[in-house]
N, C-alpha and C positions, 0 to 999 in steps of 0.2 A: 387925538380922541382915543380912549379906552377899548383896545378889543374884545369886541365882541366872544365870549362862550365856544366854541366848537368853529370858531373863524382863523386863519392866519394873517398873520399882520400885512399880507398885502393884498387881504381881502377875500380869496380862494379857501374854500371848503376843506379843513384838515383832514384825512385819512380819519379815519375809528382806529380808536385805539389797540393797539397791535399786541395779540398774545404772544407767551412765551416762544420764542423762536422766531419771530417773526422781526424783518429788518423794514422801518417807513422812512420814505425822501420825501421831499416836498414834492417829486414829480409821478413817483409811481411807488409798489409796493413790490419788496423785494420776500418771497419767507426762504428762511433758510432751514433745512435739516432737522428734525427734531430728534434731541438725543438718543432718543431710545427706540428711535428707527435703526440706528447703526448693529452691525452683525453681531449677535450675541459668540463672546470667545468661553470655552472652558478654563479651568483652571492652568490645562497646559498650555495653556495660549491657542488650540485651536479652533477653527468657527463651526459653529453649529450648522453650520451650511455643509459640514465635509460630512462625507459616508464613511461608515467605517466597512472596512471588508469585511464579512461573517466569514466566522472558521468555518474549516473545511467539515464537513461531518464524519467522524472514525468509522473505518471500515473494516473495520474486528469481525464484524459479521461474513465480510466474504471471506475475511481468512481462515475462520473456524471452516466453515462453510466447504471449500475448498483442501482444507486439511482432510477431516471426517471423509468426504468424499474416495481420494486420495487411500486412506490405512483403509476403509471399508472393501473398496475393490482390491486392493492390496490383498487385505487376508483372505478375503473369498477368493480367489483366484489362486492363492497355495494353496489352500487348502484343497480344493477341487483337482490341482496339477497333484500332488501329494496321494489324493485316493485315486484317480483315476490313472497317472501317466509314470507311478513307480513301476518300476521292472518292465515296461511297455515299451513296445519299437516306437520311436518317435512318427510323429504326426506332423504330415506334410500337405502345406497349403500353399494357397497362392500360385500354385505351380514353381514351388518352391522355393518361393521368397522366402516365405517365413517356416518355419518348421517347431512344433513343440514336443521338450523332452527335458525333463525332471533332471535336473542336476543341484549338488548342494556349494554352497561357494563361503567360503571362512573368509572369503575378502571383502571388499566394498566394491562398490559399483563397476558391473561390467567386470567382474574378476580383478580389480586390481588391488593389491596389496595381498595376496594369498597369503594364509600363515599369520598374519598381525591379526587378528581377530580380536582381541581381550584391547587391544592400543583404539583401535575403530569405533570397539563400542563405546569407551569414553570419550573419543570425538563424537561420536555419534550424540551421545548426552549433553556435550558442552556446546553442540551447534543447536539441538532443540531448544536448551534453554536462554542463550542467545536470543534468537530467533522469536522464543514467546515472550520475552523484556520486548524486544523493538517493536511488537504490536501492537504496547499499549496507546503507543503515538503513531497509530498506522492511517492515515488520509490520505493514498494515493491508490486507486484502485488497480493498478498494474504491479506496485508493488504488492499489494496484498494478494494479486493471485500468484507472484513469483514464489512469496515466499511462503504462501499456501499447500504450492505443490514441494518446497523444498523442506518442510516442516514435516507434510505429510509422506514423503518417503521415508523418510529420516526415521522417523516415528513405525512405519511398515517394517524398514528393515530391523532398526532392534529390537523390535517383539520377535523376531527370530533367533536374535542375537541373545535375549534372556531366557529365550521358555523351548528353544530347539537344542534336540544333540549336539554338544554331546555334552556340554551345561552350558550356568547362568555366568554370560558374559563372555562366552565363547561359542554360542552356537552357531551353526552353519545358515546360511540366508539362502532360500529357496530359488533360486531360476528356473526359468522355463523359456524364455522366447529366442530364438537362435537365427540369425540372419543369413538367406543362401548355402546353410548347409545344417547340418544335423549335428553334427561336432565342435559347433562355437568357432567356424573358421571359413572366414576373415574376419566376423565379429563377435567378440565374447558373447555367452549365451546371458542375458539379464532379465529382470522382472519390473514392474509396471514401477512398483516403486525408484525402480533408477533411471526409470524414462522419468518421470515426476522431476527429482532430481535436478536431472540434465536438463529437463526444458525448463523448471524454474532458474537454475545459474546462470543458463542463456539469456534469459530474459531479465533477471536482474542485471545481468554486465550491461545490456544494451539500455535499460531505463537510467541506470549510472551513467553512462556515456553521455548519454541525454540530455544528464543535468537535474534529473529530479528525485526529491530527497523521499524518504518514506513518509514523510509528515504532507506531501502533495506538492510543494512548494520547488520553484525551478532557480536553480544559483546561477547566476550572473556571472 
């Protein structure tokens, strides 16, 4: 006998007819996966499921920031030791921790290198502008304060070095802070700009140590 329409030949009710994707047996219905359920990949073959990291945001701002700071109390404070503590008995604080008294220094930091003065101040140029290249990829904010404060000594002392006695590229750099004594002894006598300096080198050796690049990112 002829089957019947929407019947199977051994009499039992066929399944409806099954959409795309969809697998039918005589005893159940199976559906499988629809194509365009599967993860969408990019071109590089990744899934749109992955997150991309966002860049770090640049941090140009604290570095300026921190510079300015830095040459701003830099020259007001010679300038101030300059009219008030020339030819003057030094001024004793702290109970004579600290002591202040106007001395001129043709070296670099903390009196070192005396006499090279014209060699310093073109270091002094070649480490600013160093120093302002590597900012423009600056996204670490530890870095940006290190080299904030080493930028902005830098910057402090050869404004002294071009527009101070006894000329331009040879002038003398102002000190004034003298540690335990009045005569730079047991420590040279130096100025704010080479504290700046010294705490920025410190702290960049120790973030290098660390492992972390100026751009934020930590090497393995």
């Amino acid at each position: 006998m002829q089957a019947t329409r929407g019947a199977s030949l051994t009499g039992r009710p066929t399944a409806p007819a099954a959409s795309s994707g969809t697998i039918v047996s005589d005893n159940d219905v199976v559906t499988a996966a629809e194509p365009d359920s599967m993860p969408e990949t990019d071109p590089a073959g990744a899934s749109s499921d992955e997150q991309t990291t966002p860049a770090r945001p640049r941090r140009l701002w604290l570095f300026v920031v921190i510079a300015l700071v830095v040459v701003a109390l830099d020259v007001i404070t010679k300038a101030l030791v300059v009219a008030k503590l020339t030819n003057h008995a030094p001024v004793r604080l702290i109970g004579g921790a600290i002591f202040l008294v106007e001395t001129r220094n043709s070296g670099a930091a903390f009196s070192v290198g005396t006499g090279a003065t014209l060699v310093l101040t073109v270091v002094a140029l070649i480490v600013v502008v160093v120093i302002a290249r590597a900012a423009r990829r600056m996204r670490s904010i530890v870095w940006s304060i290190a080299l904030g404060l080493i930028f902005g000594g830098a910057v402090g002392n050869l404004i002294d070095r071009i527009f101070r006695a006894p000329g331009v590229g040879r002038g003398h750099v102002v000190d004034w802070i003298s540690l335990f004594s009045d005569d730079g002894h047991p420590w040279p006598i130096f100025n704010l700009a080479d504290s700046a300096i010294v705490c920025g080198a410190i702290t960049a050796a120790l973030v290098a140590i660390i492992g972390i690049d100026v751009d934020g990112t930590r090497r393995r």
